[in-house]
PyMOL Python script that loads the backbone (N, CA, C, O; Angstrom):
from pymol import cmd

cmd.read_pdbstr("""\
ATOM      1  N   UNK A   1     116.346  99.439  87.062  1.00  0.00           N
ATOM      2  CA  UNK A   1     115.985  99.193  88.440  1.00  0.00           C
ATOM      3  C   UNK A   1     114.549  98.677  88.479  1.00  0.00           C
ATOM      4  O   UNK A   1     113.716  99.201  87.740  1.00  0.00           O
ATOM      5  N   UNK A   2     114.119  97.409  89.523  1.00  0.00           N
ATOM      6  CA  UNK A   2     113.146  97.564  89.385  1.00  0.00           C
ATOM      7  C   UNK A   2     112.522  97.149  90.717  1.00  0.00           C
ATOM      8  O   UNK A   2     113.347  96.701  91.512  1.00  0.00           O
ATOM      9  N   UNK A   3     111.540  97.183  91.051  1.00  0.00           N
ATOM     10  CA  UNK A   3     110.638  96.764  92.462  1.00  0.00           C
ATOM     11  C   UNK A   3     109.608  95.519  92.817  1.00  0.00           C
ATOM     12  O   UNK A   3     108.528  95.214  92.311  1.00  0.00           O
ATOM     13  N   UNK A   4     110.430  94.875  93.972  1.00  0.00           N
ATOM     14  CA  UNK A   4     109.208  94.006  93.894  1.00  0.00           C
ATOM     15  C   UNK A   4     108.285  94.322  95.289  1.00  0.00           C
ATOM     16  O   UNK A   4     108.731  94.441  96.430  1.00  0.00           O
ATOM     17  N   UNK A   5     106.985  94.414  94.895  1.00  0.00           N
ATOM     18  CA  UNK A   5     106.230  94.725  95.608  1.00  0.00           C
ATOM     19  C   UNK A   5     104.873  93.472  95.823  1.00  0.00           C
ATOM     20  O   UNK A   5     104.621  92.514  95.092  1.00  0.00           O
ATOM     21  N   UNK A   6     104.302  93.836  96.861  1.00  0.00           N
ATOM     22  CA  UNK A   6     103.618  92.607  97.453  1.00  0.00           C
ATOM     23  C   UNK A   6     102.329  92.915  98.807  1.00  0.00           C
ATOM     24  O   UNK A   6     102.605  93.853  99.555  1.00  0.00           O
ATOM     25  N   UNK A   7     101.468  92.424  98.990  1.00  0.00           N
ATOM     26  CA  UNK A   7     100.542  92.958 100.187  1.00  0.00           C
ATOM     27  C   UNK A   7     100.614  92.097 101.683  1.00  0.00           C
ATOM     28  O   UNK A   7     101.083  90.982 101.913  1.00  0.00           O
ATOM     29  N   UNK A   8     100.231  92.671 102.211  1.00  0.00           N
ATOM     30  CA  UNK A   8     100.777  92.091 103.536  1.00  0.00           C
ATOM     31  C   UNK A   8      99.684  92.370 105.106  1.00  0.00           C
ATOM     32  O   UNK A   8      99.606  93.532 105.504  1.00  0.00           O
ATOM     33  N   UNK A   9      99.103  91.534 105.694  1.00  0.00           N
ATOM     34  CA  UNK A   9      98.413  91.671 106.559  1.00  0.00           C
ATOM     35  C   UNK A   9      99.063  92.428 108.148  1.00  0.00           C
ATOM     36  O   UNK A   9      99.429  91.557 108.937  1.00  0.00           O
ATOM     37  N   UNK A  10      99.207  93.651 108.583  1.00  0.00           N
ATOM     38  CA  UNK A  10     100.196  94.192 109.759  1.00  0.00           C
ATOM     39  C   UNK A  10      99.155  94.190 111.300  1.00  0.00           C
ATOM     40  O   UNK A  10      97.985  94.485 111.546  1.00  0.00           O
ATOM     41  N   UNK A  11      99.624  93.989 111.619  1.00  0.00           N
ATOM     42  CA  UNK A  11      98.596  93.504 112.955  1.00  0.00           C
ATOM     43  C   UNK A  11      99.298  94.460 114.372  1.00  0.00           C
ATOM     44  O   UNK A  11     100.390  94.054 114.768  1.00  0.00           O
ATOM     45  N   UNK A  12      98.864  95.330 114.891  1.00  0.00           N
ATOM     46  CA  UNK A  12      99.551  96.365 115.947  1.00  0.00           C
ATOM     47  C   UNK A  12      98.442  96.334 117.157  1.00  0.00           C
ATOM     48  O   UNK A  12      97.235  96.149 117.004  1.00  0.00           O
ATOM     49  N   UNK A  13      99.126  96.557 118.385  1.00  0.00           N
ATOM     50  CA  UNK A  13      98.021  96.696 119.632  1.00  0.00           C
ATOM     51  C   UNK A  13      97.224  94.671 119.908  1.00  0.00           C
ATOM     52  O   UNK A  13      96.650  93.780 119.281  1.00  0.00           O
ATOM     53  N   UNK A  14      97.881  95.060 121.550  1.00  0.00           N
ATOM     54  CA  UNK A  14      97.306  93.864 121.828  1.00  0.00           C
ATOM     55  C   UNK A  14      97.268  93.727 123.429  1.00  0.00           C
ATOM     56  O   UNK A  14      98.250  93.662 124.168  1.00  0.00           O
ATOM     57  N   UNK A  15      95.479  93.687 123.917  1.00  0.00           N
ATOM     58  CA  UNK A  15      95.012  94.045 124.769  1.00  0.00           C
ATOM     59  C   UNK A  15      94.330  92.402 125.183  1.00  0.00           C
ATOM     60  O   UNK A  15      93.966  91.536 124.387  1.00  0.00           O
ATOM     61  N   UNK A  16      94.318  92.365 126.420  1.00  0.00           N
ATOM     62  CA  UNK A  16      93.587  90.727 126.761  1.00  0.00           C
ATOM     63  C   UNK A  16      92.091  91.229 127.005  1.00  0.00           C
ATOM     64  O   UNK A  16      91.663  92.332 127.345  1.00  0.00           O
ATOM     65  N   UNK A  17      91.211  89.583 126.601  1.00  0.00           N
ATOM     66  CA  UNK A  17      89.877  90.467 126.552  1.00  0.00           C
ATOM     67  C   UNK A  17      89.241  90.599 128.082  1.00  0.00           C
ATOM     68  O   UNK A  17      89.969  89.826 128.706  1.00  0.00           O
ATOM     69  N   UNK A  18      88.673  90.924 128.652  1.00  0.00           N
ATOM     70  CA  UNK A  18      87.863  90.901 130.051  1.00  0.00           C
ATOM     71  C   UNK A  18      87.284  89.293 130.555  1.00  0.00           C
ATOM     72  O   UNK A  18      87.492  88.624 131.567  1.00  0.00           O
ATOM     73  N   UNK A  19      86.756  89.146 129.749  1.00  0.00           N
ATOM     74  CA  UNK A  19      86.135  87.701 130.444  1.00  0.00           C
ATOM     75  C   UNK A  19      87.227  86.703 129.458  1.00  0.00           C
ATOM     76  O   UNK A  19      88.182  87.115 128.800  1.00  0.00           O
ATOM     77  N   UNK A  20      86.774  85.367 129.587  1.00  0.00           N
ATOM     78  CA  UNK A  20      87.615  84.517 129.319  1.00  0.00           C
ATOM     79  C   UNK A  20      86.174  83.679 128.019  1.00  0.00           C
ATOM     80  O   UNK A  20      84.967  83.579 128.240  1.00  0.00           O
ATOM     81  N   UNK A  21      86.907  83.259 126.835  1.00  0.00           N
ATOM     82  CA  UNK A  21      85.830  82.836 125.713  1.00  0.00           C
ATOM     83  C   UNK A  21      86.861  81.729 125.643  1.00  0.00           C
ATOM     84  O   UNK A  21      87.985  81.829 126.134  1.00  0.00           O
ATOM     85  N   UNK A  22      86.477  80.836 125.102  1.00  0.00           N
ATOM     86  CA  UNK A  22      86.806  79.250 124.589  1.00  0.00           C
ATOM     87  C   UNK A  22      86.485  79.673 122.837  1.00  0.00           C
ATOM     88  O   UNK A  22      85.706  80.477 122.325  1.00  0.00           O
ATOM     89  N   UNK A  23      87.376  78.821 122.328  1.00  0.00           N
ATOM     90  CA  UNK A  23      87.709  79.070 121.171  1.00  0.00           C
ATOM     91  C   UNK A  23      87.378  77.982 120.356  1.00  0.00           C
ATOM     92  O   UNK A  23      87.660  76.845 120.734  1.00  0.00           O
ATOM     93  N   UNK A  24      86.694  78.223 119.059  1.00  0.00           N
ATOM     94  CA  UNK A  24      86.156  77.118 118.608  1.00  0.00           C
ATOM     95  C   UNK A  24      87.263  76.132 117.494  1.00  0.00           C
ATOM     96  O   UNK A  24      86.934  75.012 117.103  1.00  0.00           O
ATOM     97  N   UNK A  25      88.204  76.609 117.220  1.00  0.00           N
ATOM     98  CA  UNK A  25      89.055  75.697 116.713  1.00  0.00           C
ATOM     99  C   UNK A  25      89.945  74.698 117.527  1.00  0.00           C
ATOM    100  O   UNK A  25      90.335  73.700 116.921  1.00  0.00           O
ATOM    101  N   UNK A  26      90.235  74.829 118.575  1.00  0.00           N
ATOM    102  CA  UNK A  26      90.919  74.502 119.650  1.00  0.00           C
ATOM    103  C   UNK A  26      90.647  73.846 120.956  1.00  0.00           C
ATOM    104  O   UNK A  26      91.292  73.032 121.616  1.00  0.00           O
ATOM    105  N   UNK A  27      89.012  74.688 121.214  1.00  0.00           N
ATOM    106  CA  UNK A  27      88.599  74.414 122.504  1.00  0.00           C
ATOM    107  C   UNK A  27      89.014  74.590 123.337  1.00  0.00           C
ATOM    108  O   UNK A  27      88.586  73.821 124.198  1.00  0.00           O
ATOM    109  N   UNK A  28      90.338  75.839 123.991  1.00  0.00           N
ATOM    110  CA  UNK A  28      90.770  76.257 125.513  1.00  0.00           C
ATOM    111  C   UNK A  28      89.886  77.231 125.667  1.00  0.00           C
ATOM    112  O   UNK A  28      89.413  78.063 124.892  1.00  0.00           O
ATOM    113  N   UNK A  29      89.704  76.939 127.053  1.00  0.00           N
ATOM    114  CA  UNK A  29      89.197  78.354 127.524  1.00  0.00           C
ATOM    115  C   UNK A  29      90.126  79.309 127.768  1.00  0.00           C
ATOM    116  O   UNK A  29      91.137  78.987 128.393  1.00  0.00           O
ATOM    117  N   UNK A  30      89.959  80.569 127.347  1.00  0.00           N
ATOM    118  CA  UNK A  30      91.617  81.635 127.468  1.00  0.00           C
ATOM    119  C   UNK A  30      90.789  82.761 127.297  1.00  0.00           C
ATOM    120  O   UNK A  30      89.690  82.942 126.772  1.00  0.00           O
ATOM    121  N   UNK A  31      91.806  83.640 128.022  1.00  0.00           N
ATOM    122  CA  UNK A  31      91.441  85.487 128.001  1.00  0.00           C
ATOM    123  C   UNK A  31      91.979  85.135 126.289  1.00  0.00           C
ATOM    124  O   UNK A  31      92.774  84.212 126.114  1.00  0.00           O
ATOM    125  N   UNK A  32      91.386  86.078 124.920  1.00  0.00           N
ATOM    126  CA  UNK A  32      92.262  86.431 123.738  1.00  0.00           C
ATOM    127  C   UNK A  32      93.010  87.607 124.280  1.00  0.00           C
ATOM    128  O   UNK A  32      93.083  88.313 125.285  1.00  0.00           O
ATOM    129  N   UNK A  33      93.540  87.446 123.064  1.00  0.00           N
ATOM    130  CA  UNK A  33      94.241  88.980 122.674  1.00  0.00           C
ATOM    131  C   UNK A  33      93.534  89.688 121.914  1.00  0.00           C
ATOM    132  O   UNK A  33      93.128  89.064 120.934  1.00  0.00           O
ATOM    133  N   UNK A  34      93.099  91.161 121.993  1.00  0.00           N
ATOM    134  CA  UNK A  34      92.447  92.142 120.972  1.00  0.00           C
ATOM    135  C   UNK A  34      93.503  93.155 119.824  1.00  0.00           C
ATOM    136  O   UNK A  34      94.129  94.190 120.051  1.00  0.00           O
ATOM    137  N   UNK A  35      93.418  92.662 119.060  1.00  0.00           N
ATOM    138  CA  UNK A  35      94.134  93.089 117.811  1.00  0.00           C
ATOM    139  C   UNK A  35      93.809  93.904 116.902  1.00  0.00           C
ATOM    140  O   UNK A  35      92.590  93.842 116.745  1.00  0.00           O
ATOM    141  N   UNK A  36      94.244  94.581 116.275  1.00  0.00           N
ATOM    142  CA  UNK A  36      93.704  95.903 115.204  1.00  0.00           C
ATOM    143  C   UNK A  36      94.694  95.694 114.160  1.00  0.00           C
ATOM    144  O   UNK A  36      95.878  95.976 114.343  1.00  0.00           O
ATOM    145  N   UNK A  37      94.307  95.271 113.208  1.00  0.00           N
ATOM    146  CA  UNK A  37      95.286  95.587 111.464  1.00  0.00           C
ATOM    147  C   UNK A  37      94.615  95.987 110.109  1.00  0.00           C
ATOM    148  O   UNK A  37      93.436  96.037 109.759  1.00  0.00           O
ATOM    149  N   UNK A  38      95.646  96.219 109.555  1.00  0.00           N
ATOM    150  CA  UNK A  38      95.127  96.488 107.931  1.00  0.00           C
ATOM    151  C   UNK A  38      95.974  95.963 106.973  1.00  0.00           C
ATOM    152  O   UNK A  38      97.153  95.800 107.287  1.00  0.00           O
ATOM    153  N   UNK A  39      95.567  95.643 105.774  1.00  0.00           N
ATOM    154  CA  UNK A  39      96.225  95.524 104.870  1.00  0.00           C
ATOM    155  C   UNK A  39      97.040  96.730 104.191  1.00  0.00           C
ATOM    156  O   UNK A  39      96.601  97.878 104.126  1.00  0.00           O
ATOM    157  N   UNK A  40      98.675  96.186 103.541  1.00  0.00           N
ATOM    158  CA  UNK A  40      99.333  97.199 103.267  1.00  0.00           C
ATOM    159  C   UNK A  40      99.679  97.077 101.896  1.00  0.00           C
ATOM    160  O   UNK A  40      98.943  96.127 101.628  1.00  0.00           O
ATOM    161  N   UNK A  41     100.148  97.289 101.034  1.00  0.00           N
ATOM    162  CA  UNK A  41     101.028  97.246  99.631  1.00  0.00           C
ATOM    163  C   UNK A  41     102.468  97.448 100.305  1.00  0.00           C
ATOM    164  O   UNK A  41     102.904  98.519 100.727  1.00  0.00           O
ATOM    165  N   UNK A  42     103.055  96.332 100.320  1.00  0.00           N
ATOM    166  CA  UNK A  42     104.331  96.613 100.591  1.00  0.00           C
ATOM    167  C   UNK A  42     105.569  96.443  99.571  1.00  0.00           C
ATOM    168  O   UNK A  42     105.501  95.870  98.484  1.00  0.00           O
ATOM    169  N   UNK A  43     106.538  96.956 100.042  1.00  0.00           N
ATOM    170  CA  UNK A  43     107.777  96.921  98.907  1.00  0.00           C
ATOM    171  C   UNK A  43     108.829  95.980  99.892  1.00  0.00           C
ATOM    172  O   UNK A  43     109.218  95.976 101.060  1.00  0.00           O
ATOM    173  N   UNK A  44     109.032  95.156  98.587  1.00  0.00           N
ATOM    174  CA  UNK A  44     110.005  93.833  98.710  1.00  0.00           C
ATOM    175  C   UNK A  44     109.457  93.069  99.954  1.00  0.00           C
ATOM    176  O   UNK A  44     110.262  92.935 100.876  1.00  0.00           O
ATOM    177  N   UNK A  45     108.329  92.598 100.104  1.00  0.00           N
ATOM    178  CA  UNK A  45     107.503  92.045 100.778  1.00  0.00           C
ATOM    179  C   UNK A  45     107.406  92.603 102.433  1.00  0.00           C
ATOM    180  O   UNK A  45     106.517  92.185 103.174  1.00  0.00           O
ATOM    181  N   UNK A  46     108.360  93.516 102.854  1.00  0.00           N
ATOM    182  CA  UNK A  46     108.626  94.126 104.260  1.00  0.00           C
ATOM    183  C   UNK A  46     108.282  95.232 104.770  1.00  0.00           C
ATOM    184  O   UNK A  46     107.704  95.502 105.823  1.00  0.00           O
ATOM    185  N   UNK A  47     108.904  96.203 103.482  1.00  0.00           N
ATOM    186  CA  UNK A  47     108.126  97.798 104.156  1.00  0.00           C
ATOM    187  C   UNK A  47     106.661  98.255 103.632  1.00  0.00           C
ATOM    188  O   UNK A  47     106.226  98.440 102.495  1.00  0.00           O
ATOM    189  N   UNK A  48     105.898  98.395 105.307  1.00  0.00           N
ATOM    190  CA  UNK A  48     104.872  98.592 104.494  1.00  0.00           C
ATOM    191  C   UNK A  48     104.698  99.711 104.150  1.00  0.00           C
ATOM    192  O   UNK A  48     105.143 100.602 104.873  1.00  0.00           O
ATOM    193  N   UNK A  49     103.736 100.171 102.491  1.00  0.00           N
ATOM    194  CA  UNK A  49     104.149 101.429 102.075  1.00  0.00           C
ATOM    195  C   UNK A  49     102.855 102.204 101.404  1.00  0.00           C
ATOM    196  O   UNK A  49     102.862 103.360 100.982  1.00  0.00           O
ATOM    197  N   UNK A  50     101.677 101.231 101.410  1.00  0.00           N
ATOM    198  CA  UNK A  50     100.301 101.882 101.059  1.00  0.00           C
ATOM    199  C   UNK A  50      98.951 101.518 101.787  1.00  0.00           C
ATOM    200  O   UNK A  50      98.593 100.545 101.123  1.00  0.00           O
ATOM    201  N   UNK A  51      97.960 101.717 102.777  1.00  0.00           N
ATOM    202  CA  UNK A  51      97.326 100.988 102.849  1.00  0.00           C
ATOM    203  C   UNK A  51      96.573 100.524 101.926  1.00  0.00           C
ATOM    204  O   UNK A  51      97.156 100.506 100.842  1.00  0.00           O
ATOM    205  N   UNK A  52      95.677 100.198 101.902  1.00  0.00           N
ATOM    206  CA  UNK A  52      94.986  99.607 101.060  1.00  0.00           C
ATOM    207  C   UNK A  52      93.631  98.832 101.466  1.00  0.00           C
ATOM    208  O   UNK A  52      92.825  98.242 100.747  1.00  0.00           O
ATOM    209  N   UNK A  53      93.657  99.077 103.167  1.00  0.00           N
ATOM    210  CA  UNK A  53      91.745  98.676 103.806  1.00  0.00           C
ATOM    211  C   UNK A  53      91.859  99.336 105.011  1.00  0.00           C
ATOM    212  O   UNK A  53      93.034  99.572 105.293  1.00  0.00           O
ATOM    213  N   UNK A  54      91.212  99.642 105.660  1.00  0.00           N
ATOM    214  CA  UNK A  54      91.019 100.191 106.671  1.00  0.00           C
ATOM    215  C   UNK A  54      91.238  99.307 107.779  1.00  0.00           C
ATOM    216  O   UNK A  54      91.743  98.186 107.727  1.00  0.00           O
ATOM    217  N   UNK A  55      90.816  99.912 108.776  1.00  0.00           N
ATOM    218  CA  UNK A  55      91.239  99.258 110.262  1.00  0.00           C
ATOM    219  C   UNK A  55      90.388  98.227 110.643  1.00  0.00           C
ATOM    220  O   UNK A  55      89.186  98.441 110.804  1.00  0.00           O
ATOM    221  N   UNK A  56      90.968  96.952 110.829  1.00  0.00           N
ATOM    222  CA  UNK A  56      89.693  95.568 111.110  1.00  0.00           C
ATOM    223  C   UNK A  56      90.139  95.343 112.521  1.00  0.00           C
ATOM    224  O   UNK A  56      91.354  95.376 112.714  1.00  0.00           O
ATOM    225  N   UNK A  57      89.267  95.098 113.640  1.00  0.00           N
ATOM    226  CA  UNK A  57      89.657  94.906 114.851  1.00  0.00           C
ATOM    227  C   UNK A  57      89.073  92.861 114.876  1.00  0.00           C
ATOM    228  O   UNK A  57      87.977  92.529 114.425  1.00  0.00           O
ATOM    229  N   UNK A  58      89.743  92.171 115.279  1.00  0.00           N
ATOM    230  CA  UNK A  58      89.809  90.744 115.608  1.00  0.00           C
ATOM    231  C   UNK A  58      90.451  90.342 116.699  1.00  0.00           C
ATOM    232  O   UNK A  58      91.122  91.162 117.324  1.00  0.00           O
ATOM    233  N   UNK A  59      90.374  89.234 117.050  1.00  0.00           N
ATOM    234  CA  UNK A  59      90.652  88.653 118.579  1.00  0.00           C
ATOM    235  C   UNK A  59      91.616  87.118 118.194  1.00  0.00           C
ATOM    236  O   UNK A  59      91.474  86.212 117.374  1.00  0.00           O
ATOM    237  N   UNK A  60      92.470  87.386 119.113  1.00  0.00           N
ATOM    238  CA  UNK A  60      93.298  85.973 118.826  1.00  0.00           C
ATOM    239  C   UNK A  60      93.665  84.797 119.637  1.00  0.00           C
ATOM    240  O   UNK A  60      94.313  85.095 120.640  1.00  0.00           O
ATOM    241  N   UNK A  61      93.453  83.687 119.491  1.00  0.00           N
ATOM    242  CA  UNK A  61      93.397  82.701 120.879  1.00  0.00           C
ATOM    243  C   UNK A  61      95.257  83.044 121.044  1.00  0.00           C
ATOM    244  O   UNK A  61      95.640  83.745 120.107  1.00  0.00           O
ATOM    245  N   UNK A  62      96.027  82.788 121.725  1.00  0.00           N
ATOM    246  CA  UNK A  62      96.910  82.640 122.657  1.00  0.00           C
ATOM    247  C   UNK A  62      97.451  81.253 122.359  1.00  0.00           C
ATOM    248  O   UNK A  62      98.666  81.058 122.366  1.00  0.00           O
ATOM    249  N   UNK A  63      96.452  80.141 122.059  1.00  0.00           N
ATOM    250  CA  UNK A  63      96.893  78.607 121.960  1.00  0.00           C
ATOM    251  C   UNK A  63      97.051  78.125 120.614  1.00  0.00           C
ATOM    252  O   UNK A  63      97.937  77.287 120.447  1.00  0.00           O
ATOM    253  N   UNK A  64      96.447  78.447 119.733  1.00  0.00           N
ATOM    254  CA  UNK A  64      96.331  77.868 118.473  1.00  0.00           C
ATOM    255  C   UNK A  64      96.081  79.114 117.903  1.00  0.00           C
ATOM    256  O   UNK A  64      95.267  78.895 117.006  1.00  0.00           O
ATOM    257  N   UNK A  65      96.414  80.642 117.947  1.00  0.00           N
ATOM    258  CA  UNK A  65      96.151  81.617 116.715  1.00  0.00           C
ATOM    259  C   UNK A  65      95.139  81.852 116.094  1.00  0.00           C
ATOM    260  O   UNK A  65      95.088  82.973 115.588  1.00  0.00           O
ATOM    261  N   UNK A  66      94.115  81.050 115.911  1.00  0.00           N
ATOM    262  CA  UNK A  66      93.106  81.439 115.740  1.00  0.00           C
ATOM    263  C   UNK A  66      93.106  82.873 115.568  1.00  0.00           C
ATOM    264  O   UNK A  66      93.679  83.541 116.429  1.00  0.00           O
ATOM    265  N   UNK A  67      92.442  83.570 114.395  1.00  0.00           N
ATOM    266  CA  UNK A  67      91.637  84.617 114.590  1.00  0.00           C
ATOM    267  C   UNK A  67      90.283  84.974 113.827  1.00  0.00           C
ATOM    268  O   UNK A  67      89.823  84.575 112.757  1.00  0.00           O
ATOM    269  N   UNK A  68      89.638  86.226 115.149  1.00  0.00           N
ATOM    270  CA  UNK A  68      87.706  85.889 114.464  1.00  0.00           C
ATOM    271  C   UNK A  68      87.919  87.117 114.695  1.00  0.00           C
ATOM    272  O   UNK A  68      88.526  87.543 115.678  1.00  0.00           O
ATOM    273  N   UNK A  69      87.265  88.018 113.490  1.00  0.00           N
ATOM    274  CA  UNK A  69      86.819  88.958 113.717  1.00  0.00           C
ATOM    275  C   UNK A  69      86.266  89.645 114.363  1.00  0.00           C
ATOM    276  O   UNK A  69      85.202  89.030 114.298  1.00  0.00           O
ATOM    277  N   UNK A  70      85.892  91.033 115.422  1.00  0.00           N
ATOM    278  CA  UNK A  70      84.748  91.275 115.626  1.00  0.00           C
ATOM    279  C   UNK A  70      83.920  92.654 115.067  1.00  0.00           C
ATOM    280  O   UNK A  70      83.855  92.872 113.857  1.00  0.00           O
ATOM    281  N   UNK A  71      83.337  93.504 115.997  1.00  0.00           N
ATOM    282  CA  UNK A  71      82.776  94.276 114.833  1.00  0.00           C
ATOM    283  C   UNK A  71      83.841  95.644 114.879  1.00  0.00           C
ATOM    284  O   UNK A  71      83.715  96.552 114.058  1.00  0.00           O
TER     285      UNK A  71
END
""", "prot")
cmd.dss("prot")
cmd.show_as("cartoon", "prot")
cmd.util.cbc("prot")
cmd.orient("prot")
């Protein structure tokens, strides 16, 4: 038997931001979305099954995906 395993970026929670920012890959002006993920070790590329970083909070345009970190 054997396992294939693999890492995987999981992205949960998604809040619009208060004011409205323009986005520098794209250029719309848009409320983002506020996002929170971590990296996982997953098995057979789907379940995730270890983390492996802690919690990164980033923002995502709505138009083009974009995402920027924040702190």
């Amino acid at each position: 038997m054997f396992f294939i395993i693999g890492t995987k970026f999981f992205t949960f929670g998604s809040e619009k931001t208060a004011e409205q920012i323009r986005c520098s890959q794209c250029g719309a002006l848009t409320q983002f979305t506020e996002k929170t993920g971590m990296n996982f070790i997953t098995l057979f590329f789907v379940v995730p099954t270890i983390p492996i970083s802690g919690k990164k909070k980033f923002i995502e345009c709505p138009n083009c995906s974009a995402r920027f970190q924040t702190e």
